[in-house]
C-alpha positions in Angstrom: 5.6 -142.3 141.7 3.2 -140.2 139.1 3.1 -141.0 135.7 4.8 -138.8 133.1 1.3 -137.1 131.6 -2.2 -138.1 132.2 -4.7 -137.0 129.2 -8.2 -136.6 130.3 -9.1 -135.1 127.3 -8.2 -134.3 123.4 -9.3 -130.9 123.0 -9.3 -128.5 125.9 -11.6 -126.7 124.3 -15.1 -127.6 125.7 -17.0 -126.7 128.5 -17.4 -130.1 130.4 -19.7 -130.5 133.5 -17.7 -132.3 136.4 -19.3 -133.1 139.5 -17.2 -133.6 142.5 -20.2 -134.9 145.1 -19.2 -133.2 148.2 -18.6 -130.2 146.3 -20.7 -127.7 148.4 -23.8 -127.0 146.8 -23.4 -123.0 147.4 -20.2 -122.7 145.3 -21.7 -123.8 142.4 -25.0 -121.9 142.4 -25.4 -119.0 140.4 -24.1 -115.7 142.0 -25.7 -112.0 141.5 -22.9 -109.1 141.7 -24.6 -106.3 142.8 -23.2 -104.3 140.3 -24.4 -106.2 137.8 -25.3 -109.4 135.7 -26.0 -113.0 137.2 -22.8 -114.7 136.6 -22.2 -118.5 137.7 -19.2 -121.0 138.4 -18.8 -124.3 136.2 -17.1 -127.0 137.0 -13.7 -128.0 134.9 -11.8 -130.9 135.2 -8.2 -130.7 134.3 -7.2 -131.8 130.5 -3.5 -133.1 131.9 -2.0 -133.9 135.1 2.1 -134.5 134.4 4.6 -134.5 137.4 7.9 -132.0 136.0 9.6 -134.0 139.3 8.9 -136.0 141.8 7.7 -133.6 144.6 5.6 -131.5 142.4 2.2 -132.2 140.6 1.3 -129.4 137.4 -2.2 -129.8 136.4 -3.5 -128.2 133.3 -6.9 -127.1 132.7 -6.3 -126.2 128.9 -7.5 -122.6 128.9 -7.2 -119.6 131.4 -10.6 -118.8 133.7 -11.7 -116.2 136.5 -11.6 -119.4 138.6 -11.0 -121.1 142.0 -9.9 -123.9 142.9 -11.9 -127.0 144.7 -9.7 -130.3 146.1 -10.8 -133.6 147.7 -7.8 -135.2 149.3 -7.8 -139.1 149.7 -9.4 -140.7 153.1 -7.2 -139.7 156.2 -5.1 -137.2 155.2 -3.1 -135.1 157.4 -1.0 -133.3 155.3 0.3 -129.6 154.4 0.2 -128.7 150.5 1.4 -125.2 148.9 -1.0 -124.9 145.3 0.6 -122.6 142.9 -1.6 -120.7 140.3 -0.4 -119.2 136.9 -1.6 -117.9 133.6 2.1 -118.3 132.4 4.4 -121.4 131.5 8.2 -121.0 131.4 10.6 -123.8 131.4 7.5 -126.5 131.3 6.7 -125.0 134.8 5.0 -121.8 136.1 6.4 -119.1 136.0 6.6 -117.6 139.5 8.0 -114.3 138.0 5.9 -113.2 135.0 6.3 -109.8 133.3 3.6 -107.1 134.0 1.0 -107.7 135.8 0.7 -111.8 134.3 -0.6 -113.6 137.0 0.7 -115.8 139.5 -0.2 -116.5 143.0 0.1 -119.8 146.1 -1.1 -120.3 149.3 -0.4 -123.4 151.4 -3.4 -125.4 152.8 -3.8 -128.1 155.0 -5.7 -131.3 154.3 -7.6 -133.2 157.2 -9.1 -136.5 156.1 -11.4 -135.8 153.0 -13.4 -133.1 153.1 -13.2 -131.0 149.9 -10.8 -127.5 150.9 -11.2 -124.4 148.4 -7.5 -123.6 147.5 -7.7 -119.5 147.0 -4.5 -117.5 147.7 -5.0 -114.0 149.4 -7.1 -111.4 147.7 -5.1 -108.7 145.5 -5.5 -105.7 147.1 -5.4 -103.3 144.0 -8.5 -105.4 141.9 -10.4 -105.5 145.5 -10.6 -102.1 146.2 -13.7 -100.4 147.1 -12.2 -96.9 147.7 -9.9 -95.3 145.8 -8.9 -91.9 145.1 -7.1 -92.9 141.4 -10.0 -95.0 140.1 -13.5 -96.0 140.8 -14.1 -99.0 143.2 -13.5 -101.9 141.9 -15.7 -104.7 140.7 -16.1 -107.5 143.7 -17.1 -110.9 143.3 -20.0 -112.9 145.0 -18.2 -113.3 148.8 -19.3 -117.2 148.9 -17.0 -118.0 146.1 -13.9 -116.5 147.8 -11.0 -115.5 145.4 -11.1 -116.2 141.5 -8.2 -115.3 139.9 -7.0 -115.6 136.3 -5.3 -118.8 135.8 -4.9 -122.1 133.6 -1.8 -124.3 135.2 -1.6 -125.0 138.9 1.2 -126.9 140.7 0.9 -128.8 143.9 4.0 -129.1 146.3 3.4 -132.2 149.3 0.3 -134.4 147.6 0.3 -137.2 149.3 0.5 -140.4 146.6 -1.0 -139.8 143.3 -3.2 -136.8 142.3 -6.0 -138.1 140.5 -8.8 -136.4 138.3 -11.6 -136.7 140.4 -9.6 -135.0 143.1 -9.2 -131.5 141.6 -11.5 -129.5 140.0 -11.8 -125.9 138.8 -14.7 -123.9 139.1 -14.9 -120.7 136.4 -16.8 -117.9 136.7 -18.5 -116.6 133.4 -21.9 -115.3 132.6 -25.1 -117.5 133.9 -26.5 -116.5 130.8 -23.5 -117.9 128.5 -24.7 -119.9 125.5 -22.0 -121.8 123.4 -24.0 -122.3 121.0 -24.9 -118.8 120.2 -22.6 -118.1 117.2 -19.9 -119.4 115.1 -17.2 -118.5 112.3 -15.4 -120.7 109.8 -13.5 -119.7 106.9 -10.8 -120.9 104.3 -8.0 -119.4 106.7 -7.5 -121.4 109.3 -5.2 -118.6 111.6 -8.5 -116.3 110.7 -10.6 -118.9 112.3 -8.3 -119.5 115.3 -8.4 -116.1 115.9 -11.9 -115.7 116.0 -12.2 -118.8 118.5 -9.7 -117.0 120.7 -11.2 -113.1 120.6 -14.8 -115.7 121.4 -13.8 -117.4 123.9 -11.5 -113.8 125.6 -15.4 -112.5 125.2 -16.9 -115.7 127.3 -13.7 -115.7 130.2 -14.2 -111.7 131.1 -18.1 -112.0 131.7 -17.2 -113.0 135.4 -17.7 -110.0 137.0 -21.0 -109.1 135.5 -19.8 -106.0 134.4 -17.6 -105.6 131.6 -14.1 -104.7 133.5 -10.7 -103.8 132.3 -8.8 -107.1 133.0 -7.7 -108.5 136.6 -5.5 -105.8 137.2 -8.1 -103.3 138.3 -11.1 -104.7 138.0 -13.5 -101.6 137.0 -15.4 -100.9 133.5 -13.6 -98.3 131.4 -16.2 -96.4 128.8 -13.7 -97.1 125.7 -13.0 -100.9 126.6 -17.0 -101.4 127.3 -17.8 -100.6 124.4 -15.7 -102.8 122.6 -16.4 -105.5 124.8 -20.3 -104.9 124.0 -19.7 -105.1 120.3 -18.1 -108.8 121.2 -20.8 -109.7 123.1 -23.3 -109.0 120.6 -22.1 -111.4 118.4 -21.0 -114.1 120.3 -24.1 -114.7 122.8 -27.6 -113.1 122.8 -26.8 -111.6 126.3 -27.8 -107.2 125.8 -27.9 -106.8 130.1 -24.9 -107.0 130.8 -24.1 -103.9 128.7 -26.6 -102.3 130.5 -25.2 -102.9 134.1 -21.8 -101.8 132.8 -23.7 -98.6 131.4 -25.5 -97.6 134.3 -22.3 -98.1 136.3 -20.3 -95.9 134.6 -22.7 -93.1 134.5 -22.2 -93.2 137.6 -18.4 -94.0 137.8 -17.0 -92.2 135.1 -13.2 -92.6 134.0 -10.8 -89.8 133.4 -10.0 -90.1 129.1 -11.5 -87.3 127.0 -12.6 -89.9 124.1 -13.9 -92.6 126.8 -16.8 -90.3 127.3 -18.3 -90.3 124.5 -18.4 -94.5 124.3 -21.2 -94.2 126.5 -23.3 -92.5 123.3 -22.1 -95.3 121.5 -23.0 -98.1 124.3 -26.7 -96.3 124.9 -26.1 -96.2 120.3 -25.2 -99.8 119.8 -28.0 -100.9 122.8 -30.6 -99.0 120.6 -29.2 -100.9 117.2 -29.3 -104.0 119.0 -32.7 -104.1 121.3 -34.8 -101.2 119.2 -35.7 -101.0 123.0 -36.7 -96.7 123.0 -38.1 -97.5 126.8 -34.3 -97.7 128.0 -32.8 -94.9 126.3 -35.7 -92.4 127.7 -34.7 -92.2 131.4 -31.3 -92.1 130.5 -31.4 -89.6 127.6 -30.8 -85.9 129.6 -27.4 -88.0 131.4 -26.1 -89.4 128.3 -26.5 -85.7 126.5 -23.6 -84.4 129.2 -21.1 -87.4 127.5 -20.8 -85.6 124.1 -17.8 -82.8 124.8 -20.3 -80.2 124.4 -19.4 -78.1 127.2 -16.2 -77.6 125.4 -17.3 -76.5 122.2 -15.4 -73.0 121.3 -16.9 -70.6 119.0 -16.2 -71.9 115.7 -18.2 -75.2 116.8 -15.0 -77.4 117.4 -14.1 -79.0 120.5 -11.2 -76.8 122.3 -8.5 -78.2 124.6 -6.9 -76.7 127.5 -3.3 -77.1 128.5 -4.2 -79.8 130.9 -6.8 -81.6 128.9 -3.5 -81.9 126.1 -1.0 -82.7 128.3 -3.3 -85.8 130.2 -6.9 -86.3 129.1 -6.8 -85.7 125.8 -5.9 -89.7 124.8 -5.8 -90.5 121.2 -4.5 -94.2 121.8 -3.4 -95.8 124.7 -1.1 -96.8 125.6 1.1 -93.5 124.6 3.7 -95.1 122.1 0.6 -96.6 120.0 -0.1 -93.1 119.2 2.1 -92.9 115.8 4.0 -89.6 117.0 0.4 -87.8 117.1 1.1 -83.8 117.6 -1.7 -82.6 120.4 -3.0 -79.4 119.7 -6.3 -76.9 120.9 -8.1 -78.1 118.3 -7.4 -82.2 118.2 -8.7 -84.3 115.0 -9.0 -87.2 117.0 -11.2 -85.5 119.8 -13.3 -83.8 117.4 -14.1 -87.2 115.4 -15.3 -88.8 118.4 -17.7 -85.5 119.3 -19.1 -85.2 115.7 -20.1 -89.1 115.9 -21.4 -88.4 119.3 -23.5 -85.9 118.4 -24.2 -87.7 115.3 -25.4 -91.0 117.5 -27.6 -88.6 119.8 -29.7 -87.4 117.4 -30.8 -90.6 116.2 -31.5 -91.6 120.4 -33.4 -88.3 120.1 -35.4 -88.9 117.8 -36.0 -92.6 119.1 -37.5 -91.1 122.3 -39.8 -88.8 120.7 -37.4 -85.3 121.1 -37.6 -84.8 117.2 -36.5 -80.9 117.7 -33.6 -82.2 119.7 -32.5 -84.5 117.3 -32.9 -81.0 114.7 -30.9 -79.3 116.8 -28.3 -82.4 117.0 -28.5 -82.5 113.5 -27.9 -79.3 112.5 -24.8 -78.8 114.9 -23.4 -81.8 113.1 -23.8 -80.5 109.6 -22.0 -76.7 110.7 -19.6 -78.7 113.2 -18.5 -81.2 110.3 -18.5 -78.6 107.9 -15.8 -76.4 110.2 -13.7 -79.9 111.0 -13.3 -80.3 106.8 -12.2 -77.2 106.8 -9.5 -76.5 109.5 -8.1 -80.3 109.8 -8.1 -81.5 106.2 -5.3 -80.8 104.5 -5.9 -80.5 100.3 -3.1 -81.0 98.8 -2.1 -84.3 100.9 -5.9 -85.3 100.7 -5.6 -86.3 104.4 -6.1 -85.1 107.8 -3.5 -83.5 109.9 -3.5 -84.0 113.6 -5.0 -81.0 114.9 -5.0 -77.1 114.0 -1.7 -75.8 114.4 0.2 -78.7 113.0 1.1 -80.6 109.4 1.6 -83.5 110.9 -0.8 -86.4 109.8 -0.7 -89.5 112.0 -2.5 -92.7 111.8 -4.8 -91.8 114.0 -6.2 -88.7 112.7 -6.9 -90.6 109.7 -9.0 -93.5 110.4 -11.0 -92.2 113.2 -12.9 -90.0 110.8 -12.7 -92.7 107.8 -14.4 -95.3 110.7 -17.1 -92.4 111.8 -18.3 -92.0 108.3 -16.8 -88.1 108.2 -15.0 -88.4 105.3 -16.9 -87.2 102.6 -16.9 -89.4 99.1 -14.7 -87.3 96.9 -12.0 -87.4 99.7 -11.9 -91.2 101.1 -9.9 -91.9 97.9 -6.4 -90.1 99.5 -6.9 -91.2 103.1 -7.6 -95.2 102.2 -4.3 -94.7 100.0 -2.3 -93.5 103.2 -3.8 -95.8 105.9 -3.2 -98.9 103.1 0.6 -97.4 103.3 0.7 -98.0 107.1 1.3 -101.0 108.9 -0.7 -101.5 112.3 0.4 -98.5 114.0 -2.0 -97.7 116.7 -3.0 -100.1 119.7 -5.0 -103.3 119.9 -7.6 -100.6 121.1 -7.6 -98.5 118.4 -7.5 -101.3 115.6 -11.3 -101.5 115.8 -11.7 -98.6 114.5 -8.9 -98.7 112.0 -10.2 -102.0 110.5 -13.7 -100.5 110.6 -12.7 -97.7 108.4 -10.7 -100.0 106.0 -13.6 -103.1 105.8 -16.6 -99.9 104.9 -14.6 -98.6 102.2 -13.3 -101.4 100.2 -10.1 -102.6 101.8 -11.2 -105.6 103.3 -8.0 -107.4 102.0 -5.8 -104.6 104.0 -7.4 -105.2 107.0 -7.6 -108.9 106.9 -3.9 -108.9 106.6 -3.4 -106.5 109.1 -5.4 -109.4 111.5 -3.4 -112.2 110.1 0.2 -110.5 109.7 3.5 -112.3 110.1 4.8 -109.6 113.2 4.3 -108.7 116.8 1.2 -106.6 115.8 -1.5 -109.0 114.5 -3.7 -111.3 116.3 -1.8 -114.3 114.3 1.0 -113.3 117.3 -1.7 -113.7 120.1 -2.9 -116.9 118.4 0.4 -118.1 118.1 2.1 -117.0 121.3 -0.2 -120.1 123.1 -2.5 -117.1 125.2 -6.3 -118.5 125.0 -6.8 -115.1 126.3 -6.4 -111.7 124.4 -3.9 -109.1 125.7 -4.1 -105.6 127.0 -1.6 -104.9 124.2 0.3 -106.2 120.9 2.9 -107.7 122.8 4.3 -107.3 126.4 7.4 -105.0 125.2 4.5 -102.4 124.0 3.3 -102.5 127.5 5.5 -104.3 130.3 2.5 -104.2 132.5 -0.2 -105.1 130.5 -2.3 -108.1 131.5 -3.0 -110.9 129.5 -6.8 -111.2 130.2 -8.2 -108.0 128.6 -11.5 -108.1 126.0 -10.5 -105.1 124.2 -8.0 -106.7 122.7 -10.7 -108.8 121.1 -12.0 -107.0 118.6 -12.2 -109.7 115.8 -15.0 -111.3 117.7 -17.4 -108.7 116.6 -15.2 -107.8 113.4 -15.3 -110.8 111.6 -19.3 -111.6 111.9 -20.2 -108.1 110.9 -17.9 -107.9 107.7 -16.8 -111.1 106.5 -19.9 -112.6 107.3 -21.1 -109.2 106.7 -24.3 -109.1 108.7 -25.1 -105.9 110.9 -28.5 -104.4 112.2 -30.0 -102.5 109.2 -32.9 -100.8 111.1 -33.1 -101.1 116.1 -34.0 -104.3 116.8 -33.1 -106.4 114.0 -36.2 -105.2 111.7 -34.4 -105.7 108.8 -30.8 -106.7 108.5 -27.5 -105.9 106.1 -25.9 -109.0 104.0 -22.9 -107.1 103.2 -19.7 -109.6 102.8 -16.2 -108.1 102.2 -14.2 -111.8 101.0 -10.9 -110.2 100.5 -8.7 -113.2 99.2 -10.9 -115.9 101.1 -12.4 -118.6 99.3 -15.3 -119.3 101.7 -16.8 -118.3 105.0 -20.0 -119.0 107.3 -21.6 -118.7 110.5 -24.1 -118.1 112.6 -24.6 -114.8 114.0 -26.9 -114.2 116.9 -30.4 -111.6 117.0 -32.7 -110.7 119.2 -34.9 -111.9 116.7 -33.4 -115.4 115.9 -29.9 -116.7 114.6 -29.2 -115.2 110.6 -26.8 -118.3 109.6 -24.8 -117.4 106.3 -22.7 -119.4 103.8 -20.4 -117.8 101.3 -18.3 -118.6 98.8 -15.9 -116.7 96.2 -14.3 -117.1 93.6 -14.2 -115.5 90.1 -18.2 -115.7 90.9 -19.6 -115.3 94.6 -22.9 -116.8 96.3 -24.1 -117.2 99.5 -26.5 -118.9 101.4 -28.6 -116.8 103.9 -31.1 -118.4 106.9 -33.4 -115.5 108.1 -35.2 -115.8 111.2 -38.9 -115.2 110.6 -40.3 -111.9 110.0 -36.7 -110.5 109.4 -36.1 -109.1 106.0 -32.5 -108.3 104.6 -31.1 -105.9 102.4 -28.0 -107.3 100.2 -25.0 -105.7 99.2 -22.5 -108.4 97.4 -19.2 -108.1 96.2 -19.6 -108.1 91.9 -16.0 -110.4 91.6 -14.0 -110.6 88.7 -16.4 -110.8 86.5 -20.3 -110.3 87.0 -23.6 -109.3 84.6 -26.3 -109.6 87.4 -27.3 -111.2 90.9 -29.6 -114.3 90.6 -32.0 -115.5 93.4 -32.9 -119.0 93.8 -31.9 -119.2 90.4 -34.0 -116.2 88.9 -32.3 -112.6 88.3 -33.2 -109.8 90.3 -32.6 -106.0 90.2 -29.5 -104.8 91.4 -27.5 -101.7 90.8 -23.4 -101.9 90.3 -22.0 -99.4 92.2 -18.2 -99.4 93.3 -17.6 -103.1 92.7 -20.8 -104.0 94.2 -23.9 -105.4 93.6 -27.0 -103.5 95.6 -29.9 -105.4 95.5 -32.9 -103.3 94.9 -35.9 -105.2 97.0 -35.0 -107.2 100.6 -35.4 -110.2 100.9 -37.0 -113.0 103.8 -36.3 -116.7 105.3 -33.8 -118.9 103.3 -32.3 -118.3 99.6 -29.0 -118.4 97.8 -28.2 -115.5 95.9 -25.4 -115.6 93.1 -23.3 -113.1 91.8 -22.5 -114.4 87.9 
């Protein structure tokens, strides 16, 4: 008879290597998917092996993978097994029903002697798909490793005797390139730092494919969710290709949303932020110029929108109940935001690649477009933006969308911070990036941290606390019965959290010089390291009625500082020695940048 529980390990946590020594070789070499990055399978051994009854064996491998599965029976066995697989846990088994699209799969194998057997169930046939008249073709793994699947519990039915470690072993697909090592976040609040490990490590387990893709169920890159998922990746690893890959394969696999389009100005954007890398943008450029909505543009300059584009491209939020009752109209808030920063974006790649009277022309559509959006969607007297022309209503939506894209000018961002600090979380995991964007530029940094860590089905204190080691498609499975529970856009924190509590961002492409801009909210202390192209920036904050932090440049980097003043504040002191800064708003802007490693204090 099995044991109760077998621990192999405290935390489930780490990556451990495991070497089973028949495993065969080709298995565990690193993989190229043609569509895009290297990606690579790594050996995990389970963290518990418990028997819920005397014909079954569950094993636990601590966190959900892309992974397959890799057993070695005992000498002479002749023996038929069925191997369950499951992201879910009811009852302290799996659950061989889970809501939505949750995964759970078997397949029965039978064991000759000892040779190693690869337990894979049948592929699904909707995330395997290479033609398709509702979606592009989906994202296929390398062919040698046969099925991966998202799962973290497997139960065997039929083992013969006792299961022991050494027998099982599961092999996870991520990124060739992943580095552990690469960043990290710690703060006074611990669900705030559980959260970030879980958006991190949602970031790490959907690199599998190479390509940044949607979650198991379908398998394909989505503009929208890219992006997202490239903001992540930026500050959790020093990977910029597999952005890239995802890129080039949606300009040439493009998906259906009106607002997904213009994502791919902010990939090609963020890439150019990131890389300062001109030579990439160039070939790309006259493509990427057809992603802005400018075949759409009506006379007045503002995007225009058909009957069909309002009744089903025209998105908002997804899914449709995250959209706070938004009113569709011709002329959409929402879908004009997103073409003003596009345009906005591509005159800066214009200008990057040497088209300066482009990037004129870009600008100068911006400035008369802009102008025209003020003026037909903001409403005066509420001091806020209605949903479209046509309509009073004001939703969520049509509100921080332009706060996020920097559209709202100065005099105005007073009203619309006042309503979005009255809302709750009323837009999709999806959407919250850009809510809490908006919010952490213009002073509400202790909004949007509670928003993160709320005490309701809306927060990522749920996901944290719900036991998923995964992010979700969605808030909670009653927002959307069939969302997955493998999805990186649900992981916004992960890039959230290093750019504005840590508060480091890319100043000028490429890293030249860098923003120190912390927003505290109520925290006492945060640090991290957050990586470059250039070389980790490591930062160490604390705050109090004063604030000071400790800054680690990589050489040759500069950094501008923007501090938060505190209570109470005369000056910012470097190293000990006061410096010139100007109080503006609550904060202190330091008047020269600074290099390598200092402390500045705020007193």
């Amino acid at each position: 008879m099995l044991p109760a529980a077998i621990y192999f390990a405290n935390d489930p946590t780490p990556m451990i290597r495991f070497h089973l020594s028949l495993l065969p070789v080709l298995i565990l070499s690193t993989a190229s998917i043609l569509e895009g990055a290297p990606v690579k399978l790594v050996e995990q051994p389970p963290v518990k092996i418990s028997s819920p009854n005397k014909k079954t064996i569950l094993v636990d491998f601590g966190r959900v993978a892309f992974s397959n599965l890799m057993i070695a029976p005992p000498e002479n066995t002749d023996q038929t097994i069925t191997v369950h697989f499951g992201e879910s846990l009811k009852n302290g088994r799996i659950d061989r029903k889970p809501p939505g699209t949750v995964r759970y799969a078997k397949t029965t194998l039978q064991l000759t002697g000892s040779t190693p057997i690869l337990a894979a169930p049948p592929a699904d046939k909707r995330n395997t798909k290479k033609t398709n008249d509702k979606h592009p073709p989906a994202i296929l793994t390398p062919a040698e490793w046969g099925v991966v699947l998202p799962f973290r519990w497997v139960e065997i039915e039929g083992w013969p005797g006792e299961l022991k470690p050494e027998q099982i072993v599961r092999q996870a697909a991520f990124s060739a390139n992943w580095d552990d090592d690469a960043a990290s976040f710690e703060s006074s609040d611990e669900t705030l730092n559980r959260i970030w490990e879980l958006c991190r490590y949602s970031i790490k387990a959907t690199t599998f494919a190479g390509v940044y893709v949607d979650g198991d169920r379908e398998r394909i890159p989505y503009e929208a969710d890219s992006y997202l998922n490239q903001l992540s990746h930026y500050y959790t690893d020093n990977d910029t290709q597999m952005a890239r890959d995802t890129y080039d394969r949606l300009i040439d696999f493009a998906t259906w949303p009106t607002e997904w389009a213009p994502h791919m100005i902010f990939i090609a954007h963020a890439d150019w932020m990131q890389t300062g890398d001109s030579e990439w943008i160039a070939p790309r450029y006259e493509r990427l110029k057809t992603k802005a909505l400018l075949e759409r543009v009506g006379p007045d300059g503002l995007v225009a929108s058909n009957a069909q584009q309002i009744k089903k491209t025209d998105i908002v939020d997804w899914p449709k109940t995250e959209r706070d009752g938004y009113v569709f109209t011709k002329r959409n808030t929402v879908v004009n935001a997103f073409h003003l920063a596009a345009i906005q974006r591509l005159a800066v790649l214009a200008r990057a690649i040497g088209k300066d009277k482009e990037a004129e022309e870009f600008e100068a559509r911006f400035k008369k477009t802009h102008a025209e959006f003020q003026k037909q969607l903001f409403d005066e007297k509420r001091g806020i933006y209605r949903d479209g022309v046509g309509t009073d209503h004001a939703s969520h939506h049509a509100n921080f969308f332009p706060l996020a894209f920097g559209l709202v000018p100065e005099d105005k961002q007073a009203g619309v911070i006042e309503f979005l600090r009255g809302k709750g979380m009323d837009c999709s995991v999806y959407a919250a990036q850009y809510l809490l964007e908006g919010l952490f530029n213009h002073g509400a940094a202790d909004k949007a941290l509670d928003l993160i860590t709320a005490d309701n089905d809306r927060s990522w204190k749920h996901m944290v606390n719900s036991g998923t080691t995964i992010t979700w498609e969605a808030w909670d499975q009653k927002y959307k019965p069939n969302q997955d529970w493998n999805h990186a856009w649900g992981a916004a924190p992960a890039n959230l959290l290093p750019r504005y509590v840590l508060g480091v961002e890319a100043l000028e492409p490429g890293w030249k010089t860098a923003s120190i801009r912390p927003h505290p909210g109520e925290l006492e202390f945060a640090k991290g390291k957050i990586p470059t192209p250039r070389g980790p920036i490591f930062i160490d904050w604390t705050s109090d009625d004063t604030f000071s932090i400790s800054v680690k440049l990589p050489d040759g980097m500069p950094a501008k500082l923007d501090l938060p003043a505190g209570k109470k504040s005369s000056g910012v002191f470097i190293n000990g020695s006061p410096v010139e800064a100007d109080l503006q708003s609550g904060r202190w802007i330091l008047a020269d940048e600074f290099s390598g490693t200092f402390r500045a204090e705020v007193k």
